[in-house]
ZABAGU-748623 format. One record per residue (C-alpha): x, y, z; residue number from 1; residue in one letter. Coordinates in nm, 3 decimals, padded with zeros to 5 digits. Example, Ala and Ser with C-alpha at 12.3 -4.5 7.8 and 13.67 -1.06 7.14 Angstrom:
2
VEXFI        px        py        pz   num   residuo
VEXFI    01.230   -00.450    00.780     1         A
VEXFI    01.367   -00.106    00.714     2         S
This chain:
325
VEXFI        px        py        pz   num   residuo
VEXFI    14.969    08.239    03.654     1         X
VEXFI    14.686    07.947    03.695     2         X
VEXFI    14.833    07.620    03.580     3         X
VEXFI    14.683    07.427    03.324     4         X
VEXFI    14.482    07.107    03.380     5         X
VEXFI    14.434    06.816    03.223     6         X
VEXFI    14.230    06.515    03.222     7         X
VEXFI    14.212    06.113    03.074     8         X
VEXFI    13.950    06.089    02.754     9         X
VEXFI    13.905    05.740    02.757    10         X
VEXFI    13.752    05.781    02.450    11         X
VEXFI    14.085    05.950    02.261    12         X
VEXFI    14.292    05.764    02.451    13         X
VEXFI    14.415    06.122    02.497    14         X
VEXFI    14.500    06.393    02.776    15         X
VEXFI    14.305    06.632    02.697    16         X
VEXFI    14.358    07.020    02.818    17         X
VEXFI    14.028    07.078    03.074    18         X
VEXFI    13.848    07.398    03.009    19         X
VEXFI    13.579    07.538    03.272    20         X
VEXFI    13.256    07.612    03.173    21         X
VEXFI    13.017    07.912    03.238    22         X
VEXFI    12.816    07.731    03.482    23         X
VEXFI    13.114    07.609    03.676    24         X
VEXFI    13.265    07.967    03.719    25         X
VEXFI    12.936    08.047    03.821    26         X
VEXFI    12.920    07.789    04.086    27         X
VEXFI    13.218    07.819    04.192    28         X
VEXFI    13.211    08.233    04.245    29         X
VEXFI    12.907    08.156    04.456    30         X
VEXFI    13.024    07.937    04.671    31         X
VEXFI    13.239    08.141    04.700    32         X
VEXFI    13.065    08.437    04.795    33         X
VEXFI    12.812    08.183    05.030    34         X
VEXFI    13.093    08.098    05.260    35         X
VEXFI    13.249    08.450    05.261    36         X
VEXFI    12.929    08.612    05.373    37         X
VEXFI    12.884    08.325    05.617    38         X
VEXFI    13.187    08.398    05.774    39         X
VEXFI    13.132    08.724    05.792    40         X
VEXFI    12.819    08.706    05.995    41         X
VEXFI    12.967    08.460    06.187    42         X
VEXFI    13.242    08.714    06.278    43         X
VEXFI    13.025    09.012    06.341    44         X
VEXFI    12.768    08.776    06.580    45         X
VEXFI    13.096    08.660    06.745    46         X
VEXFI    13.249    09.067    06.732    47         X
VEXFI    12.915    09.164    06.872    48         X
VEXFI    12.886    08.920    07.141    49         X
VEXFI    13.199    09.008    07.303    50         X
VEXFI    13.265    09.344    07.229    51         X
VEXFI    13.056    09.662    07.220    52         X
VEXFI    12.987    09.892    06.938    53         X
VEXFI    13.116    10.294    07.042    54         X
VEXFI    12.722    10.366    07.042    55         X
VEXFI    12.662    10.084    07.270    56         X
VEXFI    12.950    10.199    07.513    57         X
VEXFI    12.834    10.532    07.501    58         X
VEXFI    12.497    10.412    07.587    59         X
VEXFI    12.571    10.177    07.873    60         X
VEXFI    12.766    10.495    08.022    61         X
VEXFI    12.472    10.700    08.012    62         X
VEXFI    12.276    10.355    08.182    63         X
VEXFI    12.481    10.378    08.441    64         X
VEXFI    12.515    10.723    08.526    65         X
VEXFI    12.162    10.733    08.492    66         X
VEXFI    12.109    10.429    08.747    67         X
VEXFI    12.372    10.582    08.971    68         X
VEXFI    12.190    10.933    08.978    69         X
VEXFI    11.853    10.772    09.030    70         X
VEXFI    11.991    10.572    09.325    71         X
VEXFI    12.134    10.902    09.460    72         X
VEXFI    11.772    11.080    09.409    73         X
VEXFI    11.645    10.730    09.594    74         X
VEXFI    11.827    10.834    09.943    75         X
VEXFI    11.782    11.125    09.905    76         X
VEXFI    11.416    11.131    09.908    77         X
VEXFI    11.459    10.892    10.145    78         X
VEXFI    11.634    11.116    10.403    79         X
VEXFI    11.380    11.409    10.334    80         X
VEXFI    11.140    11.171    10.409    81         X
VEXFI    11.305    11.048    10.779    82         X
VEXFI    11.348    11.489    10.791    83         X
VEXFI    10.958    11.503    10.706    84         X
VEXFI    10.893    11.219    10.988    85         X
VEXFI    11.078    11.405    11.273    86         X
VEXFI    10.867    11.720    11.188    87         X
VEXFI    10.563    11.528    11.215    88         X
VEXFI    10.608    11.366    11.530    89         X
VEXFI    10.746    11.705    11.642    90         X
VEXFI    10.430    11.875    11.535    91         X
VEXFI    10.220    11.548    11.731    92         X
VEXFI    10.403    11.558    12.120    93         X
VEXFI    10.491    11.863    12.098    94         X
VEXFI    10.292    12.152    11.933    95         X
VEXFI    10.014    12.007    11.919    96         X
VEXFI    10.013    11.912    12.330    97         X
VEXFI    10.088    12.277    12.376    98         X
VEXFI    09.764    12.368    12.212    99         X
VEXFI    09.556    12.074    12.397   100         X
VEXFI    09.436    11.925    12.013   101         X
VEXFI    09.463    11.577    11.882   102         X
VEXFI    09.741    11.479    11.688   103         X
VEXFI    09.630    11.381    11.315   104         X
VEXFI    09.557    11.011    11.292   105         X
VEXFI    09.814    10.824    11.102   106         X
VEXFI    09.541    10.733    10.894   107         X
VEXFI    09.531    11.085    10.728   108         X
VEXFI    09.923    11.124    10.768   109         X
VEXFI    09.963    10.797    10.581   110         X
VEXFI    09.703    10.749    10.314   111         X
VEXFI    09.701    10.575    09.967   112         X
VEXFI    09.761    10.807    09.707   113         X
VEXFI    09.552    10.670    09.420   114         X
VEXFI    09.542    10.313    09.278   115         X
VEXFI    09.782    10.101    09.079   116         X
VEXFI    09.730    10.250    08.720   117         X
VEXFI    09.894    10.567    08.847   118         X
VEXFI    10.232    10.490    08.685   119         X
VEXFI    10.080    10.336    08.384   120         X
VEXFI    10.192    10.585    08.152   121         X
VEXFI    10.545    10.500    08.280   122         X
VEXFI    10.500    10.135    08.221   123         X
VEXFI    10.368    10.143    07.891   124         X
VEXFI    10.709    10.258    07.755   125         X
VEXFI    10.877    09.943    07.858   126         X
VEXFI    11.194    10.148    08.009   127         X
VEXFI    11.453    09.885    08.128   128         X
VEXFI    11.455    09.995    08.467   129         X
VEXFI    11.104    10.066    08.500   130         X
VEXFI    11.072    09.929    08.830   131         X
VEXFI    11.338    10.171    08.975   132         X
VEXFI    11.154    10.503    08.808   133         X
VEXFI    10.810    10.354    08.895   134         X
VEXFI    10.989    10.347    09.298   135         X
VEXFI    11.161    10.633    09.279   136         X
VEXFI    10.831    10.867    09.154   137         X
VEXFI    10.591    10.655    09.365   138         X
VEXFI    10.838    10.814    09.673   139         X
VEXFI    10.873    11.161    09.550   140         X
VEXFI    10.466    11.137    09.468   141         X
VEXFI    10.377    11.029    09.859   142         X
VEXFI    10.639    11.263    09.969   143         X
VEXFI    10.472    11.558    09.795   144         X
VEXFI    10.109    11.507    09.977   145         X
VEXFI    10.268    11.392    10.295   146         X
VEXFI    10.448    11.761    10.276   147         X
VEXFI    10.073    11.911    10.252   148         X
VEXFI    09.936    11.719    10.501   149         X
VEXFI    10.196    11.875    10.713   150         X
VEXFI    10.146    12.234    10.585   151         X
VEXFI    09.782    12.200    10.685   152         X
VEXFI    09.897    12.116    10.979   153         X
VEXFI    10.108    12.356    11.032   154         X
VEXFI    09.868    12.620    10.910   155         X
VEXFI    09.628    12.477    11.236   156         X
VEXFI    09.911    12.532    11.464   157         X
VEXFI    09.981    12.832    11.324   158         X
VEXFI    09.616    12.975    11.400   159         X
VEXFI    09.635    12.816    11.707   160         X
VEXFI    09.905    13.022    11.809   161         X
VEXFI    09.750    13.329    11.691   162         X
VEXFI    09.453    13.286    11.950   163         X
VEXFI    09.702    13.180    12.236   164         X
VEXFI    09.596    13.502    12.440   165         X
VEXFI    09.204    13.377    12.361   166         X
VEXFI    09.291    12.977    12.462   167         X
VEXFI    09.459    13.057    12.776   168         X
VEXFI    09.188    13.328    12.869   169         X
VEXFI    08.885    13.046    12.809   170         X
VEXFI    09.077    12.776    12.966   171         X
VEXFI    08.875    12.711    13.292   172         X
VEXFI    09.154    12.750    13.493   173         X
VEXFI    09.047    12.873    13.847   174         X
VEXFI    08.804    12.731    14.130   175         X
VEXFI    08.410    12.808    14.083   176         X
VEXFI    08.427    12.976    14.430   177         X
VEXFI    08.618    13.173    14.659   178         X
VEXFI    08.838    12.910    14.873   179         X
VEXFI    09.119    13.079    15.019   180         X
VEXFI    09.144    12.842    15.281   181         X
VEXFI    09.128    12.534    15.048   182         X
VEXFI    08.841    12.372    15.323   183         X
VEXFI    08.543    12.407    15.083   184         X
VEXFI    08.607    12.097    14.861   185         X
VEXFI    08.382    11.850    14.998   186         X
VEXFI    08.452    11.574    14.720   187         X
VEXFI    08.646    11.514    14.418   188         X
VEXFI    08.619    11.352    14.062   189         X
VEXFI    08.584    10.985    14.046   190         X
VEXFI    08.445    10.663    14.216   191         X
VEXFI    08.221    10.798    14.509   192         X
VEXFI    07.930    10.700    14.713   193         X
VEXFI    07.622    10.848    14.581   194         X
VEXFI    07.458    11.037    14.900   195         X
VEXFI    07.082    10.923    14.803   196         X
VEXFI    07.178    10.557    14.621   197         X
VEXFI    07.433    10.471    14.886   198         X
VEXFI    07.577    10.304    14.582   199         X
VEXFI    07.934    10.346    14.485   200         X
VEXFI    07.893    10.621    14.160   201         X
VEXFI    08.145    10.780    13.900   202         X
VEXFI    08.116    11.116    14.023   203         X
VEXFI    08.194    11.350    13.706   204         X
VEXFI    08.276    11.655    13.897   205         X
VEXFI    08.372    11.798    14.253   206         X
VEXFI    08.173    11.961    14.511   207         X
VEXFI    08.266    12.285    14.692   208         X
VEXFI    08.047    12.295    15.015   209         X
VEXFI    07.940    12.704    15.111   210         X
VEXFI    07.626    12.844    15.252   211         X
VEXFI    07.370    12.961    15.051   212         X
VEXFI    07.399    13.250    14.869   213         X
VEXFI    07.767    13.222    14.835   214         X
VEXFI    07.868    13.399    14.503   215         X
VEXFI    07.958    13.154    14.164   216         X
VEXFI    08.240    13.252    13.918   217         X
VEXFI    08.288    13.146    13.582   218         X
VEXFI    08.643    12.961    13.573   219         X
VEXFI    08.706    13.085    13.231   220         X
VEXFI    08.617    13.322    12.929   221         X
VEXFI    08.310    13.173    12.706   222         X
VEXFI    07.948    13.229    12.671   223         X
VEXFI    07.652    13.155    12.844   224         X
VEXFI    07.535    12.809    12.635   225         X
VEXFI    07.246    12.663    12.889   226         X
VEXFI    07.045    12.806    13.160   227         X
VEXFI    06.810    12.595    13.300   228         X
VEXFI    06.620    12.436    13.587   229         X
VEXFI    06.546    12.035    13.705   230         X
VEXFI    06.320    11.921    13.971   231         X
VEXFI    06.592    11.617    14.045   232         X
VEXFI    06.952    11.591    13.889   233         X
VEXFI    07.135    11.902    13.846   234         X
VEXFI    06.847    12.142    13.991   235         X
VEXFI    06.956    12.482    13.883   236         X
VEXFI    07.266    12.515    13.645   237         X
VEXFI    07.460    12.691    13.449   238         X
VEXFI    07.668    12.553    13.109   239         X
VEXFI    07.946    12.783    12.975   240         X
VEXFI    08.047    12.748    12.646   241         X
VEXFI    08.433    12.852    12.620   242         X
VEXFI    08.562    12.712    12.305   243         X
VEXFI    08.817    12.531    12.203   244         X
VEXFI    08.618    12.182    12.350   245         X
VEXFI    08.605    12.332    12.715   246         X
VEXFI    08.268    12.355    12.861   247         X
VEXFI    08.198    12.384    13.280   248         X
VEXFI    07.892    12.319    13.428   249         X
VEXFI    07.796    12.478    13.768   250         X
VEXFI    07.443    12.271    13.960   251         X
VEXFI    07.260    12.320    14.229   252         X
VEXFI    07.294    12.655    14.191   253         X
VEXFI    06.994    12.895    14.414   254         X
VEXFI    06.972    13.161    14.134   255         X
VEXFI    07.153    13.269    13.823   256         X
VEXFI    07.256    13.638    13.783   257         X
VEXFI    07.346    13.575    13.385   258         X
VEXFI    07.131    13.461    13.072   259         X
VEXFI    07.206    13.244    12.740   260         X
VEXFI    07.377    13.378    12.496   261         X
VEXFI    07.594    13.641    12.740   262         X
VEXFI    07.941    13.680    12.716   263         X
VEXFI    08.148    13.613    13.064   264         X
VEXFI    08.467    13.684    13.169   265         X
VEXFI    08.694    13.477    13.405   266         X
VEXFI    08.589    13.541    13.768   267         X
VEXFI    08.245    13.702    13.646   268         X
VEXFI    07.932    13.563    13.882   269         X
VEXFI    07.700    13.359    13.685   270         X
VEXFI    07.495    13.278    14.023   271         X
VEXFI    07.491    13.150    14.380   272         X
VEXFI    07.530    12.801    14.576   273         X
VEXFI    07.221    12.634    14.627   274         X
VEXFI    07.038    12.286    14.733   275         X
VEXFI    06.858    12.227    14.427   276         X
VEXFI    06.755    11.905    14.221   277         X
VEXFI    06.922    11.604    14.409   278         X
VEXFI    07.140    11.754    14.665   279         X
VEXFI    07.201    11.691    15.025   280         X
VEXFI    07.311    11.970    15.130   281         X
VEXFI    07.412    12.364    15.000   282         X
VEXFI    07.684    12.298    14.759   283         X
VEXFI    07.773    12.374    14.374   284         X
VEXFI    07.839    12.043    14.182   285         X
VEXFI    08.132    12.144    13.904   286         X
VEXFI    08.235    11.993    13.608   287         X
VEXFI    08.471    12.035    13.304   288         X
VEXFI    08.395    11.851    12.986   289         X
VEXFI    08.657    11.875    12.690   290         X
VEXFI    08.567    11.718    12.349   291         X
VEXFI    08.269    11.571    12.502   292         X
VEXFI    08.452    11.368    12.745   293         X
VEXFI    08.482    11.442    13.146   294         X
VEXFI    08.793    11.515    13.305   295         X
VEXFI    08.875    11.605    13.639   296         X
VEXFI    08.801    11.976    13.750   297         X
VEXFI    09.110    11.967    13.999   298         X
VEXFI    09.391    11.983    13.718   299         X
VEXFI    09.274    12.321    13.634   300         X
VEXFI    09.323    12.456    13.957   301         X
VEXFI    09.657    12.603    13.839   302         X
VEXFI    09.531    13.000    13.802   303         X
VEXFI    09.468    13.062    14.156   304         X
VEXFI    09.727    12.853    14.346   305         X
VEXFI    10.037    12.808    14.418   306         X
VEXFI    10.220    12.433    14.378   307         X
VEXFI    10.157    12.362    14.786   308         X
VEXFI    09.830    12.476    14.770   309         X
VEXFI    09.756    12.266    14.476   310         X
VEXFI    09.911    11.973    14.623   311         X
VEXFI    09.687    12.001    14.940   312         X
VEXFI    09.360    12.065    14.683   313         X
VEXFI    09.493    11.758    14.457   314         X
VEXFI    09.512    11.532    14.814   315         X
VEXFI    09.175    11.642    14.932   316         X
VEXFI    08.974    11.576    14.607   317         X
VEXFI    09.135    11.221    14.608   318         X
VEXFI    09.003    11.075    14.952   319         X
VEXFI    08.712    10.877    14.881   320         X
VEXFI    08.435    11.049    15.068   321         X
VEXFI    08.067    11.090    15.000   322         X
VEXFI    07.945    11.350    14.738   323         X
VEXFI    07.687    11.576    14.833   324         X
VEXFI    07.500    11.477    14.467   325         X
């Protein structure tokens, strides 16, 4: 029971009994209900600060699973992409040297994969952990093409292969005449005096010495690509197309017993030794050119002898005589 109040009428003289108006209950009820609903919010900023709603748990669980998992995909893709690197190299010193081609630049293995609005769809959704997703798909994106780059690869090798028999028959692999007694090599590949210049000249082939009218073989399978004739330079020669980059050329040749465009086989004659164009003496001038670049005839001298024999040929095409053109 609410006790009864009274106040002092200076005007009676009197204690009067003090009665509450409207407006004061009023008042009163709403300041009432003013600090009861600031408390309130007070409470539920202070609950919510320091403690999470059941949704909110249940939604920073599935955060952090989903973090965790992504990390997980993050190594993994990582280690298919270490798996995808030793395949590559692999496929470079090893498959690839088998078959005599060029590795594929890194420039092809490692290219950009389009430009930095690629994930912009991604970004536009303003996920919290955008940058991780925008990572993780940029990996599994270069990942993907690096995998095709290495299937096309793979699908080169894998022809390559298939025309083993062919690359090993075209290979120019034995000596453009008969040398049984490994004394007809008169000077190798390399730094030699030129026999007219007397200058010191890179000599781009080697020179079997035999009389005249000794029989010419092509070295490998190809086709007949050039048949012609020089006053100076090569004189008479022969250029045999073989494929896969190999081409010989046979000079100073006395006459040719094949025309362009024919098919040889390995150990066919395409002519005879001759002094023709700028030669000193009867001789065939050989070369082997692979990818438009030189090399020295002497390392394919693996067909037709054994390793002492091609130890002797290897020490006599080193000594730094004079070539006969």
């Amino acid at each position: 029971m609410s006790r009864i109040k009274y106040y002092y009428d200076p005007k009676t003289c009197k204690y009067e009994r003090y009665t509450r108006s409207k407006w004061d209950i009023l008042l009163n009820t709403l300041g009432f209900l003013s600090l009861a609903s600031i408390l309130s919010v007070g409470i539920l900023i202070v609950f919510n600060l320091y403690f999470d709603s059941p949704k909110e748990l249940l939604l920073k669980r599935e955060n952090k699973e989903l973090t965790y998992y992504y990390k997980m995909l993050e190594e993994q893709v990582g280690n298919m992409d270490q798996m995808l690197a030793d395949l590559q190299q692999r496929d470079d010193n090893l498959y690839r040297v088998i078959f005599e081609t060029e590795p594929l630049p890194l420039a092809i293995r490692n290219a950009g994969i389009g430009g930095s609005d690629r994930f912009s769809e991604i970004k536009q959704k303003g996920l919290n952990k955008e940058k991780l997703i925008v990572d993780v798909t940029g990996k599994v994106e270069n990942l993907k093409r690096k995998m095709y780059v290495q299937s096309v690869s793979y699908d080169e090798v894998y022809r390559l292969a298939s025309s083993k028999d062919e690359y090993w028959a075209s290979v120019p692999a034995i000596q453009p005449i008969f040398n049984e007694d490994l004394n007809l090599l008169a000077s190798g590949y390399g730094n030699r005096l030129h026999p007219i210049l007397k200058v010191i000249k890179m000599h781009n082939g080697v020179d079997f010495a035999a009389p005249k009218g000794t029989p010419i073989y092509a070295t490998g399978d190809g086709v007949i690509q050039s048949v012609k004739t020089e006053f100076g330079g090569y004189g008479k020669y022969i250029e045999i197309d073989h494929g896969f980059g190999f081409v010989t050329r046979y000079a100073h040749m006395n006459d040719f017993k094949v025309k362009k465009g024919q098919k040889v086989k390995r150990g066919d004659q395409i002519g005879t030794v001759g002094n023709t164009g700028s030669s000193t003496a009867p001789h065939v001038h050989y070369e082997v050119i692979k990818d438009n670049i030189f090399i020295n005839p002497v390392h394919y001298f693996y067909k037709d002898l054994d390793p002492k024999e091609y130890d002797k040929i290897l020490e006599l095409a080193s000594r730094e005589n004079q070539s006969l053109s």
